[in-house]
C-alpha positions as CSV (number, residue, x, y, z in Angstrom):
1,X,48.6,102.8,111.4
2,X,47.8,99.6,112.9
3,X,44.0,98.8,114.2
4,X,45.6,98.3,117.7
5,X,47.1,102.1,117.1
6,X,43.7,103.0,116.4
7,X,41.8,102.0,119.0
8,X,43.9,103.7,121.4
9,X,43.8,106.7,119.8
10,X,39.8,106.7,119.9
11,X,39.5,105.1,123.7
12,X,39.6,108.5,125.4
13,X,36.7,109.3,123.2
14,X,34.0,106.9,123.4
15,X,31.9,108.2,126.1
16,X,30.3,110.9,123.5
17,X,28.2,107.9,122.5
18,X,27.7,106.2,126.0
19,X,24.7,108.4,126.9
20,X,23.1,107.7,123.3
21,X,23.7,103.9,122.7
22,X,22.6,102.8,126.3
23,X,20.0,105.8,127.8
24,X,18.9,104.7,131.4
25,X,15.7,103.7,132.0
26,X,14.3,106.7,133.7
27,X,15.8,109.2,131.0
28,X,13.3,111.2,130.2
29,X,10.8,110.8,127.4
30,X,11.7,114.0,125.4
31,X,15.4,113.3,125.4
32,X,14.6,109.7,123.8
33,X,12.6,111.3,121.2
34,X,16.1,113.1,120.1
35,X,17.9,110.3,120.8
36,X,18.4,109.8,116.1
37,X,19.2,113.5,116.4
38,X,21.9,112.9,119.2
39,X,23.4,109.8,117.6
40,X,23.5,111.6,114.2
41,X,25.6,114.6,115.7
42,X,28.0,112.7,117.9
43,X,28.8,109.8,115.9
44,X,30.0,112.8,113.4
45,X,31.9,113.9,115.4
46,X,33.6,110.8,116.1
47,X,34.5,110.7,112.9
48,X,35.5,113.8,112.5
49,X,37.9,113.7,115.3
50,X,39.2,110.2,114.3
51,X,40.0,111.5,110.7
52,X,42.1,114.9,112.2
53,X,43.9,111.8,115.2
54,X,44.8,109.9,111.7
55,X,46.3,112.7,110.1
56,X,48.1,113.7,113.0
57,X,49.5,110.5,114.0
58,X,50.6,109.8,109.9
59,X,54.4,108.3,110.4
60,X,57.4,110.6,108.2
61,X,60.0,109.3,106.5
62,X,62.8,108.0,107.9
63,X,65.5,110.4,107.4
64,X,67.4,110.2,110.8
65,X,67.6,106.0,110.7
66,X,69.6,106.7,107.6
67,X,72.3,108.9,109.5
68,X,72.1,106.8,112.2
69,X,74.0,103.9,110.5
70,X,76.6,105.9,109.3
71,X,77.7,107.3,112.2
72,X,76.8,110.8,111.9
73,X,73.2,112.7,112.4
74,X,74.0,114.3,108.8
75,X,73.1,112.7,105.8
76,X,75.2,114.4,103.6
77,X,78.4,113.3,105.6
78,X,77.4,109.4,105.3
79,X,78.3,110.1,101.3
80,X,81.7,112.1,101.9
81,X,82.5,109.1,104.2
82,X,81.9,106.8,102.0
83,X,83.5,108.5,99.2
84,X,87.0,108.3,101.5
85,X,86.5,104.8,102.3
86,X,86.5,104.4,98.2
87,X,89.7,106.7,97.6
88,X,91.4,104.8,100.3
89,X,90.6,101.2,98.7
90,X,91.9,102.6,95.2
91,X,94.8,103.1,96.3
92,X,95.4,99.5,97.9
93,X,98.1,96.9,96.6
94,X,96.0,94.2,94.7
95,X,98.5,92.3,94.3
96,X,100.2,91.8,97.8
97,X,102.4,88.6,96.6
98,X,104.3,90.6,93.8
99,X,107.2,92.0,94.8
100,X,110.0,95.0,93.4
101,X,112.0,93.9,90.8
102,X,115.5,93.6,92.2
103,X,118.4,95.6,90.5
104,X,120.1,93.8,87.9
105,X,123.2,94.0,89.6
106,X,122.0,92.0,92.3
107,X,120.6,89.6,90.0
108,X,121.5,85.7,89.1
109,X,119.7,83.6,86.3
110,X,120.0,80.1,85.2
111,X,118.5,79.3,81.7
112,X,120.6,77.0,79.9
113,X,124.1,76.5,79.5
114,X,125.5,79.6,77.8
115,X,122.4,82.0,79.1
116,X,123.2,82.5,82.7
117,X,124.5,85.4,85.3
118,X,126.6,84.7,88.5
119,X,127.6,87.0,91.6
120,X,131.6,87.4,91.7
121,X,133.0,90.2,93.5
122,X,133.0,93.8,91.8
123,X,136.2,94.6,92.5
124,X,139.4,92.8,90.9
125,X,141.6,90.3,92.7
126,X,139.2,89.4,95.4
127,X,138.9,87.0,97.7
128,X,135.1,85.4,98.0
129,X,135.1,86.1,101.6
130,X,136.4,89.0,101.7
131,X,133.8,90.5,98.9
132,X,130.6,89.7,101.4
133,X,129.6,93.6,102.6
134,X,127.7,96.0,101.4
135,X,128.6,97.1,97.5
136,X,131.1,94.2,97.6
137,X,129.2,92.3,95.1
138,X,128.0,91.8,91.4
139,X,126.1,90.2,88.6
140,X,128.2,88.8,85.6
141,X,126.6,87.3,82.8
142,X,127.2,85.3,79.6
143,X,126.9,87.3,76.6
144,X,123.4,86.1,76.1
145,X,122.6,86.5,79.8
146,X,123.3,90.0,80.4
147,X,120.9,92.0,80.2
148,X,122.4,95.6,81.4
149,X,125.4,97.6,81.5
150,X,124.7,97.0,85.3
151,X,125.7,93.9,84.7
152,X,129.7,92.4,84.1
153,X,130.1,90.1,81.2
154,X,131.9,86.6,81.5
155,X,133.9,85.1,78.8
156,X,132.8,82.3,77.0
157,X,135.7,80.2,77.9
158,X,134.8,80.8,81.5
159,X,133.6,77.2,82.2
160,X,136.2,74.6,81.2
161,X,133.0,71.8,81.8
162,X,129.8,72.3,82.8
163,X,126.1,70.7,82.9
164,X,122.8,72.3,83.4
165,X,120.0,70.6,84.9
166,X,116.1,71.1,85.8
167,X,114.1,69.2,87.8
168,X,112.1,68.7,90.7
169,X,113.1,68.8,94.6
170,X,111.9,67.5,98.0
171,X,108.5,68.5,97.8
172,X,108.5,68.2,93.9
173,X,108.9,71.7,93.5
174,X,110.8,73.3,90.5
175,X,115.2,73.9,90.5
176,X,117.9,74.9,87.7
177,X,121.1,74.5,88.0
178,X,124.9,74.9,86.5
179,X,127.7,71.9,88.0
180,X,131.1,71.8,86.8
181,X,134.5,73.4,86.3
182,X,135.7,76.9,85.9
183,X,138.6,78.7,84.4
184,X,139.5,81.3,87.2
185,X,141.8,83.1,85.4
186,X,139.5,84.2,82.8
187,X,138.1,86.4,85.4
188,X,140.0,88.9,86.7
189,X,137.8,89.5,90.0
190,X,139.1,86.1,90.9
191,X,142.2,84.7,93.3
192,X,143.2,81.2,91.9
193,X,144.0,80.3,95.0
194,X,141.4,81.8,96.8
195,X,139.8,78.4,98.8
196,X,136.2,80.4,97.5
197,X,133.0,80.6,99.6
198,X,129.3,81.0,98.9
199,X,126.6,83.9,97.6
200,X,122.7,83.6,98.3
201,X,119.2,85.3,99.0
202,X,117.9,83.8,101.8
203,X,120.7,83.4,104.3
204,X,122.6,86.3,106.4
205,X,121.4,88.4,108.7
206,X,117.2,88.5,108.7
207,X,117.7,85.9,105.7
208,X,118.0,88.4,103.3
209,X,120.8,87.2,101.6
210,X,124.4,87.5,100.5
211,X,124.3,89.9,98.7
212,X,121.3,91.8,100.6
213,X,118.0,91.1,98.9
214,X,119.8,89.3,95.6
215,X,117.2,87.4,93.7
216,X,117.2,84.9,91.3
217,X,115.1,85.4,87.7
218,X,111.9,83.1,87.8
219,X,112.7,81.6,91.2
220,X,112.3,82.2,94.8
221,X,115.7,81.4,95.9
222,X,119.0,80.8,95.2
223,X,123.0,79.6,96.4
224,X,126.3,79.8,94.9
225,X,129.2,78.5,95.6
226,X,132.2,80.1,93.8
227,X,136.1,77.7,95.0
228,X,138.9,78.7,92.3
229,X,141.5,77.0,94.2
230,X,139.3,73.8,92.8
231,X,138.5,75.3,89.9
232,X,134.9,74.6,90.7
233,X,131.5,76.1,90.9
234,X,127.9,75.7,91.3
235,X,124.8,77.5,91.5
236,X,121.3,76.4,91.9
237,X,117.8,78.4,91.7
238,X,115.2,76.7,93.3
239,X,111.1,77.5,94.0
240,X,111.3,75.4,97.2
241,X,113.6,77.0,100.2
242,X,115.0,73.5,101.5
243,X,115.9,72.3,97.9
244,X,118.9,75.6,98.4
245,X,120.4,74.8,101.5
246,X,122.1,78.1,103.0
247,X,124.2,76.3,106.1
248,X,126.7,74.6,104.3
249,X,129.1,77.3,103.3
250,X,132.2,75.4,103.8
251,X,131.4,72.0,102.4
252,X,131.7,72.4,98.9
253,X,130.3,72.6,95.5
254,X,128.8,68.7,95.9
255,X,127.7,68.6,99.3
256,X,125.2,71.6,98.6
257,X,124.4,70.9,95.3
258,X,124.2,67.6,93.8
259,X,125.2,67.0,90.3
260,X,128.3,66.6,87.6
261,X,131.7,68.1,88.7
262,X,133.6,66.6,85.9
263,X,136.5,65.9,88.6
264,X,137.7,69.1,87.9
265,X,141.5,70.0,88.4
């Protein structure tokens, strides 16, 4: 209790002393005589009653400013609260920028010459084009490439020439990439005179890709270009979007992706 607290509390009480501290002048001489007698008894008083407006007036604990901040005029529901807030944060992703693995059917990779995987279509004797829908598509791999029954295998005569390359794009982020010629009839999902056409993960519809959420291993994106009537192909993987350019479809193997064609024939 403050002294300001105090005082208030005693205020209404201070006239039991008034008549004893300041007696008027014509009080009578017997009542003065008392006067120690008087003082003695009221000023006990005083502090008898200040003592029980003390205990009175003591402050309790706080419980209900603790229930308050919660929400709730329970204390015990503050703790069950909490303890859902907690069950709900376990169960967070806390690693929002890592995404599914894709299946490895849908899956390209470009590590070195002879360790690679391409999309081709799934079935046999198909024209590029006319592979692009849902299902219509696959992952073949070099022998040391494949890493699935998921997966087709390529021979190893499959490329007739061919040069792989890393290095750095626009923005001097990361590529990897596979120029040159191809054999296509090694392969017999292929059309030798099919005029060919291109595969890739971020164009189509919502940029999604061709085939539908197809990934490349290591990279963010990637585009293919598959032409067997020029016994070419490319394919590039690339960290930086613009380094795989997606709307150029028609051009050709070295209009999208710079690099060594061999003048394949």
């Amino acid at each position: 209790m403050t002294y300001k607290s105090f005082q208030l509390l005693i205020a209404p009480h201070l006239h039991l002393l008034q008549p004893t501290l300041h007696p008027p002048n014509n009080h009578p001489a017997h009542l003065l005589e008392q006067r120690p007698k008087m003082y003695t008894s009221r000023l006990y008083t005083l502090i008898t009653l200040s003592l029980a407006l003390l205990a009175t007036a003591s402050p309790q604990r706080p419980h209900a400013h603790v229930a308050k901040k919660s929400g709730s005029s329970h204390p015990g529901q503050k703790a069950h609260s909490a303890h859902k807030v907690l069950a709900h944060t376990s169960k967070k992703n806390t690693h929002p920028h890592l995404k599914a693995r894709a299946a490895f059917d849908n899956t390209v990779k470009v590590f070195s010459e002879d360790h690679y995987c391409l999309i081709l279509p799934r079935e046999p004797h198909t024209n590029i084009g006319d592979s692009e829908y849902p299902g219509g598509m696959q992952s073949y791999c070099s022998a040391s490439g494949r890493d699935n029954d998921l997966q087709g295998s390529l021979p190893d005569n499959f490329w007739s020439n061919v040069e792989y390359k890393k290095g750095h794009g626009l923005t001097g982020r990361k590529y990897a990439q596979l120029t040159g010629c191809i054999r296509p009839e090694t392969v017999d999902r292929l059309n030798s005179n099919d005029g060919g056409g291109q595969y890739d993960s971020s164009g189509g519809e919502g940029g999604r890709g061709n085939p539908r959420d197809s990934v490349c291993a290591g990279y963010n994106h990637y585009v293919e270009i598959i032409e067997p009537s020029e016994r070419r192909a490319c394919i590039r993987c690339c960290e930086e979007f613009d380094d795989c350019p997606v709307d150029r479809d028609t051009a050709g193997c070295p209009n999208v992706i710079d690099g060594n064609y061999f003048n394949c024939a």
